[in-house]
N, CA, C and O atoms as a DFTB+ gen file, in Angstrom:
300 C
 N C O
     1  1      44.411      73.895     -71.711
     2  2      44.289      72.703     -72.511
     3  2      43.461      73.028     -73.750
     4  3      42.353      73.563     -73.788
     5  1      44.161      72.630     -74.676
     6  2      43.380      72.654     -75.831
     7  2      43.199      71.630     -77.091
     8  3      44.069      71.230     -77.865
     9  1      41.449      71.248     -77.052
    10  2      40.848      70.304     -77.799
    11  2      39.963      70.444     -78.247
    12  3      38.993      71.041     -77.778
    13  1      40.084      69.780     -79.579
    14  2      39.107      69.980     -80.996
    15  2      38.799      68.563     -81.424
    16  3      39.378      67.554     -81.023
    17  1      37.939      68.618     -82.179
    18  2      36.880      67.100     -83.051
    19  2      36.667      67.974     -84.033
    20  3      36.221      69.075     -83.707
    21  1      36.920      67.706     -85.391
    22  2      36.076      67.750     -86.273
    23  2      35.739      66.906     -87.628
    24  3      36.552      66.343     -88.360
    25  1      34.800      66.949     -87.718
    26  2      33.593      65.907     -89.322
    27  2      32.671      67.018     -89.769
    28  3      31.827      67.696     -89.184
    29  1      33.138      66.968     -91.048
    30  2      32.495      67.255     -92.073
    31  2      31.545      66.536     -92.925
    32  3      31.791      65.459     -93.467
    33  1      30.514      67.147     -93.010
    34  2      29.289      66.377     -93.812
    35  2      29.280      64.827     -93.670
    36  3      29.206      64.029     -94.605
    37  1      29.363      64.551     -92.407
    38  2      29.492      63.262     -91.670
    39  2      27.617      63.046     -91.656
    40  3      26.738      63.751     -91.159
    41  1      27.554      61.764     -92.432
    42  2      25.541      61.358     -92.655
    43  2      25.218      60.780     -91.203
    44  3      25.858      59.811     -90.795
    45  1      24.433      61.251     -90.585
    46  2      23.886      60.364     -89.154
    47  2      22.705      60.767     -89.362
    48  3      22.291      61.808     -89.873
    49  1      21.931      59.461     -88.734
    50  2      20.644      59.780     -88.393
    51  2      20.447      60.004     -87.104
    52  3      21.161      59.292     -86.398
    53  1      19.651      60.826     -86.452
    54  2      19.389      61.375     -85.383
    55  2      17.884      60.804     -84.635
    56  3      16.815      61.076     -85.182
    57  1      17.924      60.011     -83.365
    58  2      16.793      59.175     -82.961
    59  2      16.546      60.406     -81.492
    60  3      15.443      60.432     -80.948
    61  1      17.497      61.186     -81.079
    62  2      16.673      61.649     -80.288
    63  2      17.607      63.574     -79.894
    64  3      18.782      63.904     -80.059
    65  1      16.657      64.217     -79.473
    66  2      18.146      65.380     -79.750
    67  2      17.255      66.033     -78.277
    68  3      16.075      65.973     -77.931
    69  1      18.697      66.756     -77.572
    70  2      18.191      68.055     -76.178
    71  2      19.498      68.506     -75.807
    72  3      20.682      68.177     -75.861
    73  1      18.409      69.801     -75.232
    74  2      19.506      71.185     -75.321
    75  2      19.465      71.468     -73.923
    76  3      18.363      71.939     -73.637
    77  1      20.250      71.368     -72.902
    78  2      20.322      71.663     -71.658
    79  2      21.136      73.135     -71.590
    80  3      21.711      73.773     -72.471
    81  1      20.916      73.413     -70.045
    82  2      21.697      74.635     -69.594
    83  2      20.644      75.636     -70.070
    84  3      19.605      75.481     -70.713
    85  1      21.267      76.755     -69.529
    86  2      20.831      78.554     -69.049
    87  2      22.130      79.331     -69.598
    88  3      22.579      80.395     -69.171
    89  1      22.619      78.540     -70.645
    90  2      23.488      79.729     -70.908
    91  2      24.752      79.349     -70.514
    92  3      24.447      79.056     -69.358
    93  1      26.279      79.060     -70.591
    94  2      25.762      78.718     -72.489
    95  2      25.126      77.346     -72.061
    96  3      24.872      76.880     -70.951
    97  1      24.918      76.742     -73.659
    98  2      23.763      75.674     -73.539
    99  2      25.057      74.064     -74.057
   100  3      26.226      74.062     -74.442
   101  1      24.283      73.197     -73.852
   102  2      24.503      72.152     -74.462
   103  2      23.904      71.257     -75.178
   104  3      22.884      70.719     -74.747
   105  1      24.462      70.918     -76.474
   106  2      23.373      70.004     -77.333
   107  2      23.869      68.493     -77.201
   108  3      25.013      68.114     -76.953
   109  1      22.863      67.815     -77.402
   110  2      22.981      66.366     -77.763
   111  2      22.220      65.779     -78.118
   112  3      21.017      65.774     -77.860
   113  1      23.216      64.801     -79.199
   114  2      22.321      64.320     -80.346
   115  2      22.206      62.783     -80.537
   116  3      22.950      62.302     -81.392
   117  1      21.363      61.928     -79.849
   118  2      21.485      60.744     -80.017
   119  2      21.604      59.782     -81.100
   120  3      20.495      59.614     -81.607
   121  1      22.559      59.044     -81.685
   122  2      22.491      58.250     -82.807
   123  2      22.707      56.903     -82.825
   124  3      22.649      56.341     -81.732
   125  1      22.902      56.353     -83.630
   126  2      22.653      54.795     -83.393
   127  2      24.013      53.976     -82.953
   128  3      23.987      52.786     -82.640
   129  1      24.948      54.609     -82.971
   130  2      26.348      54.492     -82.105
   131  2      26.348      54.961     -80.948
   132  3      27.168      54.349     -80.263
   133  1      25.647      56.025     -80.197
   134  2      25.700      56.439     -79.429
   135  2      25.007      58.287     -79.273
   136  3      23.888      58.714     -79.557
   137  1      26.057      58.907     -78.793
   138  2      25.470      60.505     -78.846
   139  2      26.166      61.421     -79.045
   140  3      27.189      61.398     -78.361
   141  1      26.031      62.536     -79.926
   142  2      27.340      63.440     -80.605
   143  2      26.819      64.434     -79.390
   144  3      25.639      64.470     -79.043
   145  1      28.139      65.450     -78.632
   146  2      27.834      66.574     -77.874
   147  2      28.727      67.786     -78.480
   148  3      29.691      67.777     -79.246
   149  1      28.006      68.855     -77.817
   150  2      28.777      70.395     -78.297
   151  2      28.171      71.012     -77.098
   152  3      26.989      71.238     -76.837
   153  1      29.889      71.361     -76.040
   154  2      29.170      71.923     -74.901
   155  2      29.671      73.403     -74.637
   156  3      30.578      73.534     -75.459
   157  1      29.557      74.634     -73.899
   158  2      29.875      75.541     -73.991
   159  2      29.031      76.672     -75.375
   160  3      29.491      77.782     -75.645
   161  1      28.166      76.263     -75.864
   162  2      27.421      76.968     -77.320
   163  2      26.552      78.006     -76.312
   164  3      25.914      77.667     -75.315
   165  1      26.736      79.596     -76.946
   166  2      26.498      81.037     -76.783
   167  2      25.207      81.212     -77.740
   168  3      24.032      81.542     -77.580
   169  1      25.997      80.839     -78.773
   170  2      25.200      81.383     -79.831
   171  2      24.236      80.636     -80.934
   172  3      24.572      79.452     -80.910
   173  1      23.468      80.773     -81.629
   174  2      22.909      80.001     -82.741
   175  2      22.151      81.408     -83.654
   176  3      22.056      82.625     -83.500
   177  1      21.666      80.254     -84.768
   178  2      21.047      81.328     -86.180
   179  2      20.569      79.873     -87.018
   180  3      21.177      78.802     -87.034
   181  1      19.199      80.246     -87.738
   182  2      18.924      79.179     -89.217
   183  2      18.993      80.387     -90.197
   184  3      18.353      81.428     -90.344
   185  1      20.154      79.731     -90.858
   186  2      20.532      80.907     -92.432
   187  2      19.652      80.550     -93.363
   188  3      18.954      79.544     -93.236
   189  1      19.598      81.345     -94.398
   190  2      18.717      81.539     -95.483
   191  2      18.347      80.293     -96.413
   192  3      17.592      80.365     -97.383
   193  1      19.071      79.003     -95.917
   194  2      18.823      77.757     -96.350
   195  2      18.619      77.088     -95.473
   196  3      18.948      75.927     -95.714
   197  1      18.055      77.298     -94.129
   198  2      17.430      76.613     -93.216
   199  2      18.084      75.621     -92.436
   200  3      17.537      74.688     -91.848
   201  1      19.398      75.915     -92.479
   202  2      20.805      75.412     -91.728
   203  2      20.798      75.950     -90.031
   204  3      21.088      77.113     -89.749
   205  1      20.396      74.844     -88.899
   206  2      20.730      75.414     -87.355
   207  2      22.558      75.788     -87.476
   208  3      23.075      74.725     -87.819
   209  1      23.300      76.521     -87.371
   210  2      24.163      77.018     -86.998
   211  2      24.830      77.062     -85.334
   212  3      24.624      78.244     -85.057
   213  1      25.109      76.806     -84.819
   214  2      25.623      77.078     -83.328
   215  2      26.838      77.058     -83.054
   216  3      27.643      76.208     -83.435
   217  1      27.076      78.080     -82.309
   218  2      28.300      78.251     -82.336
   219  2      28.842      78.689     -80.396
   220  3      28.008      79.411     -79.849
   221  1      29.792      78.389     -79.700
   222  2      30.240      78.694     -78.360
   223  2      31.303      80.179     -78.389
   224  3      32.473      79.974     -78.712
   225  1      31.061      81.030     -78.193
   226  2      32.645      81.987     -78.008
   227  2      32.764      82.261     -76.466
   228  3      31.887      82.229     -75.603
   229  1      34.047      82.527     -76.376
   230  2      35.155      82.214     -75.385
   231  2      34.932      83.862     -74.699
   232  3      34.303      84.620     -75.437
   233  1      35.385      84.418     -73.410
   234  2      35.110      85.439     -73.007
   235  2      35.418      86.660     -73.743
   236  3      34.809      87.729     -73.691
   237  1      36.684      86.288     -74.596
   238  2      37.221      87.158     -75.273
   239  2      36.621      87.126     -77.428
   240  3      36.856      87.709     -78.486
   241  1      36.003      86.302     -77.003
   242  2      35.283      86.348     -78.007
   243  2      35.560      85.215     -79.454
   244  3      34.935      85.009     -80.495
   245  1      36.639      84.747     -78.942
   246  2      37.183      83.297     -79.987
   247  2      36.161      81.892     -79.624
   248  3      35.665      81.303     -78.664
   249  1      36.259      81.829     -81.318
   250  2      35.047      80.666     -81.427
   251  2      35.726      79.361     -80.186
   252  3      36.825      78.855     -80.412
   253  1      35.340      79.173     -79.597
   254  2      35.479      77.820     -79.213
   255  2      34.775      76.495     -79.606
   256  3      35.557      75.545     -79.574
   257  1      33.801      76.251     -79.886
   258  2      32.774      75.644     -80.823
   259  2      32.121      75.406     -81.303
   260  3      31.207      76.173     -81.000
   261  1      31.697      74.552     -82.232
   262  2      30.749      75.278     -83.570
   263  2      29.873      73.809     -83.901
   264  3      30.572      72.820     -84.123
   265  1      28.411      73.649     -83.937
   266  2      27.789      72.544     -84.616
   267  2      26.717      72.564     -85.283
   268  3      25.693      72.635     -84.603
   269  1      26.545      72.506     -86.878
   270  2      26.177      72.963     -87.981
   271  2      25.267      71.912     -88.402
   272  3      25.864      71.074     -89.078
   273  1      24.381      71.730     -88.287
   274  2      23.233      70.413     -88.511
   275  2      22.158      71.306     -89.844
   276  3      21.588      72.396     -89.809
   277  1      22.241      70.339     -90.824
   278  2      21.253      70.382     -92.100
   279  2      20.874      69.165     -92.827
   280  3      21.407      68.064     -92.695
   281  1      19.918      69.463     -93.595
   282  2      19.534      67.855     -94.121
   283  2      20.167      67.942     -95.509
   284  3      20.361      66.859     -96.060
   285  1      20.432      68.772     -96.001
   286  2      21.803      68.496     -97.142
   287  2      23.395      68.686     -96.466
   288  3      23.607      69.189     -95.362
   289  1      24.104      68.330     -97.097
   290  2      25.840      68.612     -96.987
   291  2      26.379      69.784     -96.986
   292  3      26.526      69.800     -98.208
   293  1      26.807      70.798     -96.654
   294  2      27.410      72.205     -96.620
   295  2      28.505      71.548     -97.646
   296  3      29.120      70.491     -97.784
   297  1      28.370      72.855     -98.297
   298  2      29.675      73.359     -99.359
   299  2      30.885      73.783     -98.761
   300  3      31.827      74.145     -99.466
């Protein structure tokens, strides 16, 4: 089965955020609608503009998913 979500430079404010699991992890991000999730995430990095990056890959190494949180808009 295969399923995707994606928003781009979508504005939310964030009232509460946690990262569960041992690997891979899961984030969630509480907002005033409710709570954004990204489950299956391997990996993360803050790039040279102070962007969290996270990203999930698959055994074989394909992204499976990706959630990119900054306080400006990505280009």
């Amino acid at each position: 089965m295969t399923v995707g979500a994606f928003i781009r430079n979508g504005k939310v404010t964030i009232s509460n955020g946690k990262i569960t699991g041992e690997g891979p992890y899961r984030v969630g991000l509480q907002i005033d609608l409710g709570w954004i999730y990204a489950e299956g995430l391997t990996d993360w990095e803050i790039d040279e503009e102070g962007r969290l990056l996270l990203a999930g890959h698959d055994f074989e190494g394909r992204l499976a998913v990706a959630l990119q949180l900054s306080e400006h808009p990505f280009s």
